[in-house]
Backbone bond lengths (Angstrom), bond angles and torsions (degrees), N, CA, C in turn:
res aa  C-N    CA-C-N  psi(-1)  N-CA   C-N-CA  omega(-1)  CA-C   N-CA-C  phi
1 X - - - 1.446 - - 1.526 110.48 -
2 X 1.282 119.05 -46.37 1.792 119.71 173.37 1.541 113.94 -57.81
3 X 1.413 104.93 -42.45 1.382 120.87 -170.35 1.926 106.51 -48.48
4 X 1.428 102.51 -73.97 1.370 104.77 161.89 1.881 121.73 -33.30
5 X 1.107 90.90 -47.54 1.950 87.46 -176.27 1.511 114.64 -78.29
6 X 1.684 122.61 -12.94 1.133 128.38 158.26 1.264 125.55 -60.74
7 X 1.356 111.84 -46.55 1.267 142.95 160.64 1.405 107.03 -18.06
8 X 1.480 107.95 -58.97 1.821 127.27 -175.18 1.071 97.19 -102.78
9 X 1.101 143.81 46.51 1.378 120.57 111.97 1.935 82.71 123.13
10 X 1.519 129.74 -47.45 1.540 123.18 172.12 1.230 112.26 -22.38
11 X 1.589 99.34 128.02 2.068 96.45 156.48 1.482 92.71 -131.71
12 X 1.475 90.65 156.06 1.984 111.07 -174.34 1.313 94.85 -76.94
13 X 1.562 108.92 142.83 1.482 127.31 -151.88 1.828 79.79 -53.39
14 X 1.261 89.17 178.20 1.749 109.69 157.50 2.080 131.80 -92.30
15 X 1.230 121.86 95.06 0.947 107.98 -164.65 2.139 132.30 -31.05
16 X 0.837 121.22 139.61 1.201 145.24 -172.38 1.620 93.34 -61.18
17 X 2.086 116.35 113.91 1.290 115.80 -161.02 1.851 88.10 -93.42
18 X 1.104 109.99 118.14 1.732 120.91 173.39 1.650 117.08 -79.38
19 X 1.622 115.48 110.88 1.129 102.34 -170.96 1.444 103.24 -88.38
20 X 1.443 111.40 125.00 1.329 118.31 172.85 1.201 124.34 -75.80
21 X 1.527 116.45 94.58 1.465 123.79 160.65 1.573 127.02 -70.20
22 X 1.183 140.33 100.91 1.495 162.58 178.11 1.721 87.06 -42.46
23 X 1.030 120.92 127.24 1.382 116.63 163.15 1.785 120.91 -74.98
24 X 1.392 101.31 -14.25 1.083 118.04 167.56 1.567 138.11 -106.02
25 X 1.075 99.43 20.63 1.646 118.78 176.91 1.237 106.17 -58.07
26 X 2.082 100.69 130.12 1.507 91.56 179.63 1.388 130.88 -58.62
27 X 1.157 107.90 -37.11 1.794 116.28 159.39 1.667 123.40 -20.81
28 X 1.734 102.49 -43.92 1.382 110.23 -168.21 1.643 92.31 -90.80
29 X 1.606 117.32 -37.64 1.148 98.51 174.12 1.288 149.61 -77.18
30 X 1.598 105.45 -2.49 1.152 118.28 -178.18 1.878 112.73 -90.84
31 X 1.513 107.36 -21.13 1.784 130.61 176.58 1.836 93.64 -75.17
32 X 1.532 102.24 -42.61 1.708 76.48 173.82 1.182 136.70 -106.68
33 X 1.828 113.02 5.76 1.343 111.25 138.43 1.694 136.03 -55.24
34 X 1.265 102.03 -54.97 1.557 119.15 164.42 1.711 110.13 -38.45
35 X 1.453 97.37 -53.91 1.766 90.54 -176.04 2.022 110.94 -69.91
36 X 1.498 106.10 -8.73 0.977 92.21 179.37 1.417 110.34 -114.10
37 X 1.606 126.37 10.34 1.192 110.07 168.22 1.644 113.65 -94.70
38 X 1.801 95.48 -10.23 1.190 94.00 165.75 1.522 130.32 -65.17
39 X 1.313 110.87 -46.62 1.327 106.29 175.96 1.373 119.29 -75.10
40 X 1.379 129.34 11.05 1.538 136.24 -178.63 1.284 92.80 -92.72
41 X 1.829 119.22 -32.42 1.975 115.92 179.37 1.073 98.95 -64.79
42 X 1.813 120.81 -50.15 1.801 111.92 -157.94 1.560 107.94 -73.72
43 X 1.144 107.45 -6.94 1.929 99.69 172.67 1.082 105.19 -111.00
44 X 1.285 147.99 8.37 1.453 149.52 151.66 1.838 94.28 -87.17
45 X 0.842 112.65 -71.70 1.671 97.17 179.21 1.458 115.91 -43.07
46 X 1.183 123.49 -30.28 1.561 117.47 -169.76 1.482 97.52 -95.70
47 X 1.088 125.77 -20.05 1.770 139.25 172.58 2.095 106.80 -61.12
48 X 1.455 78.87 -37.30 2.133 77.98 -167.88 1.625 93.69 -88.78
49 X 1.233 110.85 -39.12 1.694 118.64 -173.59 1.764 96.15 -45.72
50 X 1.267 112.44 -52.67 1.148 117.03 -167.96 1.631 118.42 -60.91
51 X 1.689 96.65 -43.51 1.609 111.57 165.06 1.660 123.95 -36.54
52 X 1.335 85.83 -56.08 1.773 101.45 -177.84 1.477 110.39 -83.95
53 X 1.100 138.97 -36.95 1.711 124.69 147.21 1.873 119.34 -42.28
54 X 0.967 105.50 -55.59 1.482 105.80 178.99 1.481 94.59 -63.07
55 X 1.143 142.82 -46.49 1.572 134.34 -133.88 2.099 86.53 -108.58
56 X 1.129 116.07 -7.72 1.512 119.86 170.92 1.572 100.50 -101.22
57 X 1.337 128.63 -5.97 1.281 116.95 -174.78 1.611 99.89 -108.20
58 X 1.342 127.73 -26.83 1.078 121.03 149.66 1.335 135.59 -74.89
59 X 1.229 136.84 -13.46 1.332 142.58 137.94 1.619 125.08 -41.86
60 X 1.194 94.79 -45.70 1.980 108.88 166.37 1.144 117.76 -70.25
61 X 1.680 111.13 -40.47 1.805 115.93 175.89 1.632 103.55 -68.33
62 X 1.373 150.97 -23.15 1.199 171.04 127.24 1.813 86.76 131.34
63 X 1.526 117.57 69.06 1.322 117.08 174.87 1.625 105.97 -97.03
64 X 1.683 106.63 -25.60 1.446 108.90 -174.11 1.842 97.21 -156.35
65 X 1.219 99.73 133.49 1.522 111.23 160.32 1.197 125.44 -56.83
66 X 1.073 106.14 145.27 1.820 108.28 -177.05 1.406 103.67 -102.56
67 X 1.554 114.38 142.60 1.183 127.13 172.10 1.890 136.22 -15.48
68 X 0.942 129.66 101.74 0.983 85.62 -174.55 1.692 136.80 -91.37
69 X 1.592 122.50 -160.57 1.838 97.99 -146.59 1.717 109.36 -78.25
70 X 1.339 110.70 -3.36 1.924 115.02 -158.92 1.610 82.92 -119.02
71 X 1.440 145.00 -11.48 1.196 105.97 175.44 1.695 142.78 -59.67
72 X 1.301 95.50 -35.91 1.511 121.91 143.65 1.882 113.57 -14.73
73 X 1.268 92.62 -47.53 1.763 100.14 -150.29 1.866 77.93 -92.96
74 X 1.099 107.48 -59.11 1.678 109.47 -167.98 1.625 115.46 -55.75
75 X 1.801 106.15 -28.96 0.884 111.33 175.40 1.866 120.51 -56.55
76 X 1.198 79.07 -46.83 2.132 111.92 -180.00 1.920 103.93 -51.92
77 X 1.407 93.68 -48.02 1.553 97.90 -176.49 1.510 123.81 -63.08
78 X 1.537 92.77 -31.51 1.542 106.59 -161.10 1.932 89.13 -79.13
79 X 1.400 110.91 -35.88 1.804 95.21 -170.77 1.454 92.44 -70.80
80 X 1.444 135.84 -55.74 1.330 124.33 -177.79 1.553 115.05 -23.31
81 X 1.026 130.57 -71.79 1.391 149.18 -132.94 1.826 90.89 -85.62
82 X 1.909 133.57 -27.17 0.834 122.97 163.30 1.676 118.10 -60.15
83 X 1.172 119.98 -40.95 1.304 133.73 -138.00 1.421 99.81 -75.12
């Protein structure tokens, strides 16, 4: 039955060119590291956010003193002065 329609001039379609995507392409692997170190920041950010609300609500309850404002600076001095 094809034979005849070849005959006249028909040709069988051309197969359909499949672009082969690697499921493992570094491309893909590097988009789903990224997407996942991203979301390892937004729950570490929402992890410390949480730190410093709790750790300001105990400062207000007077469970613990808050820092005070030059330790920072004394802290800074004291690594200098090893080095």
């Amino acid at each position: 039955m094809i034979d005849p329609l070849k005959r006249q001039g028909w040709l069988p379609p051309k197969p359909k060119t499949q672009i082969n995507i690697q499921p493992d392409t570094p491309l893909q692997i590097e988009l789903t590291q990224s997407q996942d170190d991203l979301e390892a920041t937004k729950q570490r950010v929402e992890q410390d956010q949480q730190k410093k609300f709790q750790h300001r609500q105990e400062i207000d309850q007077g469970l613990v003193k808050p820092m005070p404002d030059n330790l920072q600076q004394r802290i800074h001095r004291l690594g200098n002065t090893k080095g």
